[in-house]
N, C-alpha and C positions, 0 to 999 in steps of 0.2 A: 605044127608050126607055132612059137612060144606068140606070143602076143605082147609086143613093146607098147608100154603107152609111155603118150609124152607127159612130163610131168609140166605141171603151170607155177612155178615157185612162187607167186604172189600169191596163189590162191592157197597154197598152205602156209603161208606169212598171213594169211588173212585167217584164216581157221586158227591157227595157233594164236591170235593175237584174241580171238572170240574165245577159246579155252583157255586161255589163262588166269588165274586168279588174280585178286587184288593187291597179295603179295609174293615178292619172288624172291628164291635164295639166291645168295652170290653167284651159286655157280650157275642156274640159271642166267642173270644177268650178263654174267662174263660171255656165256654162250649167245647169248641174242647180241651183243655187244661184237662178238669177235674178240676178246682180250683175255689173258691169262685172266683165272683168279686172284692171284698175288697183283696184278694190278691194282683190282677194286680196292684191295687194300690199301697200298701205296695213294691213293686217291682219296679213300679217306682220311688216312693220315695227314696229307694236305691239305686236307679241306676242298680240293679242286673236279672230285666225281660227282655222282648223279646222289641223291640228300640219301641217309641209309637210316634204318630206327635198328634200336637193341629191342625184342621183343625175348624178356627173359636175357639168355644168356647169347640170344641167339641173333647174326643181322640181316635184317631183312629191308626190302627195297620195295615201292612202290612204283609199280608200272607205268604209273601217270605221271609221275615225277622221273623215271628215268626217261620216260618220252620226251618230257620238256627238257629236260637238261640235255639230252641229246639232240632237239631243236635249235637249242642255244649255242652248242658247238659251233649249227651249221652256219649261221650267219655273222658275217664279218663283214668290215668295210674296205672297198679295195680306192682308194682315196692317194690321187696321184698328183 
């Protein structure tokens, strides 16, 4: 008999957030995001996504900065 285990999806949202480096590619980002790639762009081109650097030719994003920008999303005021 095969052996089901349950899986804990915090606890590998908690592992992957401890393996992660200091920098992530797009498509990284797009994936913990939930969004196309061609988003991230479309967001930078706005100027309205999480901050991005050009290292070389190449864009990369900081963990800690798409975390707060992604903090930032969450708070609004509901003012009636």
């Amino acid at each position: 008999m095969p052996k089901t285990s349950t899986r804990n999806t915090n606890a590998s949202a908690t592992t992957a957030t401890a393996q992660r480096g200091p920098l992530a590619t797009p498509a990284e980002v797009a994936a913990y995001l939930g969004v196309p790639v061609k988003t991230l762009y479309q967001w930078k081109y706005r100027g309205i996504g999480p901050n991005v650097h050009k290292v070389g030719r190449h864009l990369r994003y900081r963990w800690h900065e798409v975390d707060a920008w992604l903090n930032a999303q969450a708070t609004y005021d509901l003012v009636v």
